[in-house]
Legacy VTK file of the C-alpha trace (Angstrom):
# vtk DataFile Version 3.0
C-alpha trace
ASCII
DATASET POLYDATA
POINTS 411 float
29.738 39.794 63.042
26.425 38.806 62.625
25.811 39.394 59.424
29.045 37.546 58.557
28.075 34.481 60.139
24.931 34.728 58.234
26.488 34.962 54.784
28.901 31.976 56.024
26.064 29.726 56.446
24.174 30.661 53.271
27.305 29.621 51.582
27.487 26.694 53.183
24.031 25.424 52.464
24.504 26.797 48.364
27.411 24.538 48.535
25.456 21.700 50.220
22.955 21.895 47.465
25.441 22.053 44.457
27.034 19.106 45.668
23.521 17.204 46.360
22.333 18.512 43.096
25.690 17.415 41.216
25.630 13.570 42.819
21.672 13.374 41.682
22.935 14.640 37.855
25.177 12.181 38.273
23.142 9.082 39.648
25.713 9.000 42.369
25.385 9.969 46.015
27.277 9.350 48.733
25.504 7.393 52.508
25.669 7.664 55.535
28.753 5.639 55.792
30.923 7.794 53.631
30.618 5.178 50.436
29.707 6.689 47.315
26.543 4.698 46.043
25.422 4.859 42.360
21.314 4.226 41.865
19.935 3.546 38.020
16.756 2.444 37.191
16.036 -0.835 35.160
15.830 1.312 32.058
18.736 3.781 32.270
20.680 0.832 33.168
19.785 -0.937 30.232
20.654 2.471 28.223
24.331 2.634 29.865
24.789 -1.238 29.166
24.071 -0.076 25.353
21.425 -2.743 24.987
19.331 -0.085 23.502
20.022 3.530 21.617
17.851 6.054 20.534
16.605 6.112 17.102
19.441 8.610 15.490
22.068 6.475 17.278
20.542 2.911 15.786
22.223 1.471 12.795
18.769 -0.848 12.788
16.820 1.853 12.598
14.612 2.191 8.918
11.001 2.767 7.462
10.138 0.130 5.393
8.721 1.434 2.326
6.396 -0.386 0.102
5.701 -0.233 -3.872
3.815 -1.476 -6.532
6.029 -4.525 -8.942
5.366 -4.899 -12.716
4.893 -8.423 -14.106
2.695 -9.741 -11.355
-0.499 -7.992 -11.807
-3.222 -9.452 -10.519
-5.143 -12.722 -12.430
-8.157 -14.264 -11.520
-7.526 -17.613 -10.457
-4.094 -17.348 -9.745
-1.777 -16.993 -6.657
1.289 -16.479 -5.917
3.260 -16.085 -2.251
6.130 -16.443 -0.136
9.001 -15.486 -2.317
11.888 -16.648 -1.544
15.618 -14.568 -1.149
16.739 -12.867 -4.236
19.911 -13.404 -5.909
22.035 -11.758 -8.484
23.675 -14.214 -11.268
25.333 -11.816 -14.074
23.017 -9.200 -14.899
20.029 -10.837 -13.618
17.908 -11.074 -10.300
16.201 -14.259 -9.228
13.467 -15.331 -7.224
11.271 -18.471 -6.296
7.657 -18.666 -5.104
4.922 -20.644 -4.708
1.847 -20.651 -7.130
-0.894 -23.343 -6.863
-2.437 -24.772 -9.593
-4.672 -22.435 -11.940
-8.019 -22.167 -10.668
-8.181 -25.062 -8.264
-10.953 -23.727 -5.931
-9.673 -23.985 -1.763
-12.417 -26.146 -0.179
-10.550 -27.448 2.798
-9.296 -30.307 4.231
-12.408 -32.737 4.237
-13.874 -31.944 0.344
-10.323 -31.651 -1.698
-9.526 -33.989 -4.610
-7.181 -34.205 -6.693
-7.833 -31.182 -8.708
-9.486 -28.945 -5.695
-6.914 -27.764 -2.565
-7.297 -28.272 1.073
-5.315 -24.853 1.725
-4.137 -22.212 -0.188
-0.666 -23.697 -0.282
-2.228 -27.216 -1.614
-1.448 -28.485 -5.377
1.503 -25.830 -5.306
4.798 -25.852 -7.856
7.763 -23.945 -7.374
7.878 -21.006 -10.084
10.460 -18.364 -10.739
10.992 -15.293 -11.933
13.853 -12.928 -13.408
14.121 -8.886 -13.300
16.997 -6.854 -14.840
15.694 -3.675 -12.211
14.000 -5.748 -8.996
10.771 -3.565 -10.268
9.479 -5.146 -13.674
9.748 -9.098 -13.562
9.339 -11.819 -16.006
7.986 -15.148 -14.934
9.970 -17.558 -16.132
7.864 -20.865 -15.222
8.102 -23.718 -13.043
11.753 -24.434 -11.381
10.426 -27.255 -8.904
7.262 -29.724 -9.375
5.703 -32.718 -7.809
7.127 -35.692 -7.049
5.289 -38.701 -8.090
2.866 -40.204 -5.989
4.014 -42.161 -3.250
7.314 -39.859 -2.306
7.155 -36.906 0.590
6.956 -34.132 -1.984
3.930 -35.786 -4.353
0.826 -33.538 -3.165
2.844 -29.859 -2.694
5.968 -28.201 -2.734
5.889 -24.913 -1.444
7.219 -21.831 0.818
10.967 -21.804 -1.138
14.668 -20.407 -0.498
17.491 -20.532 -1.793
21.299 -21.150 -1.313
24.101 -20.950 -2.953
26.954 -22.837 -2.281
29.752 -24.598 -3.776
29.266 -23.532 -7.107
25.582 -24.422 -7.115
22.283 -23.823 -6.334
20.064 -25.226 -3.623
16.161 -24.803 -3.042
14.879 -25.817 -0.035
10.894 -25.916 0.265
8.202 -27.385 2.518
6.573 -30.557 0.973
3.792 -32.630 1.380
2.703 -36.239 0.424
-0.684 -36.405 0.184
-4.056 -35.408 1.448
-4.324 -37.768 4.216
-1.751 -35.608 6.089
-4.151 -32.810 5.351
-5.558 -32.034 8.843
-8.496 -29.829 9.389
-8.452 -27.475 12.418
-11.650 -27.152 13.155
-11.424 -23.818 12.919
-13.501 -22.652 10.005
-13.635 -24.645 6.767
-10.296 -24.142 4.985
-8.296 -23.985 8.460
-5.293 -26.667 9.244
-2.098 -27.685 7.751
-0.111 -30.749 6.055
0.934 -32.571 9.286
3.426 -34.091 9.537
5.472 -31.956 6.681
8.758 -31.887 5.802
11.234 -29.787 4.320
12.619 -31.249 0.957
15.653 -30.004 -1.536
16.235 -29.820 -4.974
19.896 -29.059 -6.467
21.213 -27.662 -9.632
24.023 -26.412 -11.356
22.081 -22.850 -12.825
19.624 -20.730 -11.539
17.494 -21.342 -14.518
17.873 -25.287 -13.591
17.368 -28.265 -14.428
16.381 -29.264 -10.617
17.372 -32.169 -9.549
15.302 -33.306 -5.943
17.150 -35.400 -3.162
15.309 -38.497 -2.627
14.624 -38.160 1.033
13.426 -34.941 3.165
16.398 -33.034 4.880
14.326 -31.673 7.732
11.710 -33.332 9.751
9.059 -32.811 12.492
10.066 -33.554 16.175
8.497 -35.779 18.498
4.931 -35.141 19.341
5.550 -33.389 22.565
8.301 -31.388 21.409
8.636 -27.661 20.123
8.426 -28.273 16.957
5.883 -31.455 16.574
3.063 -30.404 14.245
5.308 -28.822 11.482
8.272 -27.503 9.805
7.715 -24.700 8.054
9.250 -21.395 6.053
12.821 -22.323 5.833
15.859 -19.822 5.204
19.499 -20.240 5.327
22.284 -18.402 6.891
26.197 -19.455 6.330
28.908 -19.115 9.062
32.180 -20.464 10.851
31.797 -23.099 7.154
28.537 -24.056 8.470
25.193 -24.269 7.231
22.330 -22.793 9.201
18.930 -23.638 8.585
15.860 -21.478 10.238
12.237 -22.781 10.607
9.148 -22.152 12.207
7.049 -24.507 14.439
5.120 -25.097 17.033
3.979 -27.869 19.520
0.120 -29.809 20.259
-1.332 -27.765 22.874
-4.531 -28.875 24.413
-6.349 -25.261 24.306
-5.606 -25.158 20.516
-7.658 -27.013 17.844
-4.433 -28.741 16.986
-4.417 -30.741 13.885
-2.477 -34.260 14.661
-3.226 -36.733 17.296
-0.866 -37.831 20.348
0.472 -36.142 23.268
0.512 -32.861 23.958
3.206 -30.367 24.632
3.917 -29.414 28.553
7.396 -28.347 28.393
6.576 -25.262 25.605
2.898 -25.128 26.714
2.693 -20.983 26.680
4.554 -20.732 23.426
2.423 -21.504 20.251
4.783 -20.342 18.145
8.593 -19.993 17.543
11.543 -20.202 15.146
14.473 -22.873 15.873
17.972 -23.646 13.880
19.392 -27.089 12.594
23.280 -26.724 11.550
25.011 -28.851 8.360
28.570 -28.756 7.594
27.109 -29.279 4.164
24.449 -27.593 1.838
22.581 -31.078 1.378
22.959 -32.003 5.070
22.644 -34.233 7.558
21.294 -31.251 9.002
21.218 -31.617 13.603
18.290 -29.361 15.002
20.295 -26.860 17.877
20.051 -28.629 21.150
19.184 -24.588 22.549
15.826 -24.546 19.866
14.016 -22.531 19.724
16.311 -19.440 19.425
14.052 -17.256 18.050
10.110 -16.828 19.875
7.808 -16.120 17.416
8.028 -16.114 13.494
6.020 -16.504 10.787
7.177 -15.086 7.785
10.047 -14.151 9.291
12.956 -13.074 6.835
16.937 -13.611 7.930
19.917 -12.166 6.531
23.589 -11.755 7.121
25.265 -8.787 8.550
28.511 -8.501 9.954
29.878 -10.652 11.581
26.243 -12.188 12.562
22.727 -12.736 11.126
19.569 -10.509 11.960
16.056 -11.549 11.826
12.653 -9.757 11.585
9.864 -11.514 13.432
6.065 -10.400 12.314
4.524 -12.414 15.067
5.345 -13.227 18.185
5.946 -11.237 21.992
9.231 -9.148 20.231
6.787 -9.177 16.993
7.693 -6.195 14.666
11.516 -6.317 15.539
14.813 -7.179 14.152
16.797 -9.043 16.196
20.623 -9.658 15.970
23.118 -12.637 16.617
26.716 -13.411 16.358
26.590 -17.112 16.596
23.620 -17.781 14.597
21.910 -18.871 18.263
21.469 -16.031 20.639
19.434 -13.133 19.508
18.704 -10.252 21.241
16.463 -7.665 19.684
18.200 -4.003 18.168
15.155 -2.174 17.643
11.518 -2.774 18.080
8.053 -0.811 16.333
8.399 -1.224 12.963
6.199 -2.488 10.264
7.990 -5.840 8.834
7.297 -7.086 5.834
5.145 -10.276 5.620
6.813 -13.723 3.970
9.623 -11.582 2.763
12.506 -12.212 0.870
15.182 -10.104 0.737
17.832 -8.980 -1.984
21.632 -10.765 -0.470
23.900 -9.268 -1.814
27.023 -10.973 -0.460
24.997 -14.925 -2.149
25.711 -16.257 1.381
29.113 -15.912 1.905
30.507 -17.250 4.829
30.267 -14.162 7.454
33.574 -15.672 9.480
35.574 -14.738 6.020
33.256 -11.807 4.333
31.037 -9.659 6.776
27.523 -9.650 5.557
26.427 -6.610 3.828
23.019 -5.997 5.247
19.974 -4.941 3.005
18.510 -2.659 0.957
15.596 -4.556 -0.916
13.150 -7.385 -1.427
9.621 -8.619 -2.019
7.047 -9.525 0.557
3.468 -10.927 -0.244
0.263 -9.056 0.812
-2.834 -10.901 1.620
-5.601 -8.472 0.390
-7.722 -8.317 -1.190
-5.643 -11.461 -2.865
-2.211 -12.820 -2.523
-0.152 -10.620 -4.423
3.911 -9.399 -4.239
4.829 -5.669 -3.472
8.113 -4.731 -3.353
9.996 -3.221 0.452
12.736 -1.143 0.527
14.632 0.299 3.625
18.009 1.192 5.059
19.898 -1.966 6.412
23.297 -1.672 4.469
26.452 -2.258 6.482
27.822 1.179 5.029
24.447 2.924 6.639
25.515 0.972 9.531
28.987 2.174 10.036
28.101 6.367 9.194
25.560 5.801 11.932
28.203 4.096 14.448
30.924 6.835 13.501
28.122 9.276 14.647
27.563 7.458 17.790
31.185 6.848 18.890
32.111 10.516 18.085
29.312 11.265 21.007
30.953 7.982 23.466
34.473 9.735 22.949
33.355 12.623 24.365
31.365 11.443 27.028
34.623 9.195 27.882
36.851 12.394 27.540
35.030 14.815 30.105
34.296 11.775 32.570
37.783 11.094 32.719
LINES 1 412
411 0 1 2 3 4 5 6 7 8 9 10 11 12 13 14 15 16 17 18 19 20 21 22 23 24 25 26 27 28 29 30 31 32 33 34 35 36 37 38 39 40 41 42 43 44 45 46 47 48 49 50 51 52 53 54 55 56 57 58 59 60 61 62 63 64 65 66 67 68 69 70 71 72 73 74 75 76 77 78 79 80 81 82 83 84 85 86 87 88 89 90 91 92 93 94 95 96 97 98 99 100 101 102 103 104 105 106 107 108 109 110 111 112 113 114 115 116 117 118 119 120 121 122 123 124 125 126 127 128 129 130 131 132 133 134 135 136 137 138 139 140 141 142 143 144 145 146 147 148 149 150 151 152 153 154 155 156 157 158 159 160 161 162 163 164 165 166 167 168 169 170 171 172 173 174 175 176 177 178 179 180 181 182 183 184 185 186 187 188 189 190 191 192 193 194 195 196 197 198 199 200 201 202 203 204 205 206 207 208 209 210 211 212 213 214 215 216 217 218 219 220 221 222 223 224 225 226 227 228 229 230 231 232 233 234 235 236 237 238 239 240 241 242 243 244 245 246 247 248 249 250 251 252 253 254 255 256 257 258 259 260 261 262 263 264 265 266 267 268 269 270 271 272 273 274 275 276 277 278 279 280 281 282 283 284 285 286 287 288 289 290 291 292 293 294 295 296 297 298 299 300 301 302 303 304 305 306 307 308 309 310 311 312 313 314 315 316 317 318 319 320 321 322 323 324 325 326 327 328 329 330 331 332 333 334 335 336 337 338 339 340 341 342 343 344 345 346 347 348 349 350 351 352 353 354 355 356 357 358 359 360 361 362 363 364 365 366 367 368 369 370 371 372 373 374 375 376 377 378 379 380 381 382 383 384 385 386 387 388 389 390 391 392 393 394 395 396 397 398 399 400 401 402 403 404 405 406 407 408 409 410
C-alpha cells in the first residue's frame, strides 16, 4: 500500500510539472484565481504582432552589392554626384546628375567668385547620361543650366530627379540664386550651404530635352523656427491615390549648431537636426502643400525612395533608424522592415514601373541603381540587391506556408 501511494504521488507531481512546463512553452499560465494569464516580453510581443521577422522570413531583406561603371572614370578637375532615378525610354536608360563647372577650385563661402565655388555643389549644371546595359554609360551633356542672373536658379542647379508623368518629363532640382545666400558654417573653410534654397523644375516633352524651367520655385523653405527652415534639399517623387508626392530633407536653426542663417531658433524640433518631410500635388508642376504630419521620415540624407506595392519604401543613411528601409502605405507613416544594412549614399535607383500610380499598378520594387562615393573623389559606382516584388512574394509564400501551420496545430 505504501509503495502504491508512493508511485501515486510521483505521478502526480510528473503531471504537475508537464503541465507547468507546457503553460511556460506556451507563455501562458494559469493564477491563483483560476484565470489563464499570458506573459510576453516587449520583444516577443513585437515578433507575434509581425512588426519584425527573421532574416529568411523578410521580403526586405538584401546585400547591397557594389561595382565598378564604365564611362565615368575618374578626371582631374571634374565631379560628378547625386544621380538622380533611372528610367527606361525604348531601349535606353537615363540618368541626371550634378557636375560643377570644370576646374573651379572650392574655396568656401567667404573667397568664391564667379568662376571659384563656395561648396562642392556651387557653379553646378544638370548633365545626363544614357546606357544601353546600366554598366557602360555615355554622357550625353548638359540637360538643365543656369538661369540668368537675377532668377532663384542663376548661381546653381543641382541634386536632380526625375518624373514622369502625363506624357512628359519633369526634373526637379535644388537651386540657388546667388552667393549672398552662400552661408559659411563656421565649421572649417568650405562648410555651409545656399540658405535659403529652393527646389526649382524644368519640363520637357523627351528625355533628351529641350528643358523648359518654370519661372518660379515649386518648393520653399519654412519659417525660421520650423522643421524645415534652413533648407530644402534632395528631392524625389513618389505617385499615389493620382497624387504627387514630393520627399525632402531639412532641418531647423538650433542654437548648439553653427547654423548658417540668422533669426529664431527652433524649440519645437530642437533634438532633431535632421529629417525628411512630404509636400503632396494633384499635379506634376504643383502647387505642391507640405504634409501638415512633416516630418514623416527622421533622418535622411541621401536617402533614395521607391514604389512597392501598394506603398513606397525608403532607405535612410543617417539618422536614429539610419541604415534601414522603411515602408508606408499612405506615403506618410513609415515604419521600418529591416534594419543593419549598408545603404547606398545619394542613390538613385532603376523604377521600373516610371512612377505609375501604385493605387492602379503595384510598384515593382528594385533591383538596381547608382550611388556616389566620396573617396578619394566624388565618383558613381553602381548597387545592386534583391528588392523585386516577385522576390517579395516567393519569400511571403515561404513565410505563410510556416503561419498556416502554426494556425493549423494551435487550432
Amino acid at each position: 500500500m505504501k509503495t502504491f501511494k508512493t508511485n501515486i504521488s510521483l505521478l502526480l507531481i510528473l503531471l504537475s510539472f508537464s503541465t507547468t512546463f507546457s503553460a511556460q512553452n506556451t507563455n501562458k499560465q494559469t493564477s491563483s484565481n483560476g484565470h489563464a494569464e499570458t506573459f510576453e516580453s516587449t520583444s516577443y510581443k513585437r515578433f507575434r504582432e509581425g512588426k519584425i521577422r527573421y532574416e529568411m522570413y523578410n521580403e526586405f531583406n538584401t546585400n547591397f552589392k557594389y561595382s565598378k561603371l564604365e564611362g565615368f572614370e575618374f578626371e582631374k578637375g571634374i565631379e560628378r554626384y547625386y544621380p538622380s532615378s533611372i528610367i527606361k525610354v525604348d531601349s535606353l536608360y537615363y540618368m541626371w546628375y550634378s557636375k560643377p563647372m570644370s576646374n573651379a577650385q572650392v574655396v568656401g563661402p567667404l573667397d568664391a567668385n564667379s568662376t571659384t565655388r563656395a561648396f562642392h555643389w556651387d557653379l553646378c549644371d544638370i548633365w545626363f547620361a544614357t546606357s544601353k546595359d546600366g554598366y557602360k554609360w555615355e554622357e550625353q551633356g548638359k540637360a538643365v543650366i543656369r538661369g540668368p542672373k537675377g532668377r532663384y536658379d542663376h548661381r546653381s542647379v543641382f541634386n536632380p530627379d526625375i518624373l514622369v508623368a502625363n506624357g512628359k518629363y519633369y526634373l526637379v532640382y535644388q537651386a540657388a540664386e546667388s552667393l549672398n545666400h552662400a552661408r559659411w558654417s563656421k565649421l572649417f573653410k568650405t562648410s555651409g550651404d545656399f540658405v535659403p534654397n529652393v527646389l526649382g523644375m524644368s519640363v520637357s516633352d523627351a528625355p533628351t530635352g529641350p528643358w523648359k524651367a518654370l519661372d518660379t520655385p515649386i518648393l520653399e523653405p519654412g519659417s525660421q523656427t520650423s522643421w524645415d527652415g534652413e533648407v530644402i534639399h534632395e528631392p524625389t517623387f513618389f505617385v499615389k491615390g493620382g497624387q504627387y508626392y514630393l520627399y525632402y530633407k531639412s532641418n531647423g536653426r538650433l542654437p548648439w549648431q553653427p547654423n548658417i542663417s540668422p533669426g529664431d531658433f527652433n524649440k519645437e524640433q530642437a533634438d532633431m537636426p535632421l529629417a525628411t518631410g512630404v509636400a503632396i500635388s494633384n499635379h506634376p508642376e504643383g502647387p505642391y502643400i507640405k504634409s501638415k504630419y512633416n516630418p514623416v521620415l527622421i533622418g535622411g540624407h541621401g536617402s533614395m525612395v521607391w514604389a512597392y506595392r501598394n506603398g513606397v519604401c525608403a532607405t535612410l543613411p543617417e539618422g536614429p533608424e539610419r541604415n534601414s528601409i522603411l515602408f508606408s502605405e499612405d506615403g506618410i507613416n513609415f515604419h521600418p522592415v529591416i534594419q543593419g544594412l549598408t545603404v547606398p549614399k545619394g542613390g538613385g535607383c532603376f523604377r521600373p514601373s516610371s512612377f505609375a500610380d501604385v493605387d492602379k499598378t503595384p510598384g515593382q520594387g528594385i533591383t538596381w541603381g547608382v550611388g556616389h562615393a566620396l573617396h578619394p573623389y566624388y565618383h558613381f559606382v553602381r548597387f545592386e540587391c534583391d528588392l523585386s516584388i516577385e522576390h517579395g512574394n516567393r519569400i511571403n509564400e515561404q513565410y505563410n506556408k510556416i503561419k498556416t501551420y502554426m494556425k493549423a496545430t494551435l487550432d
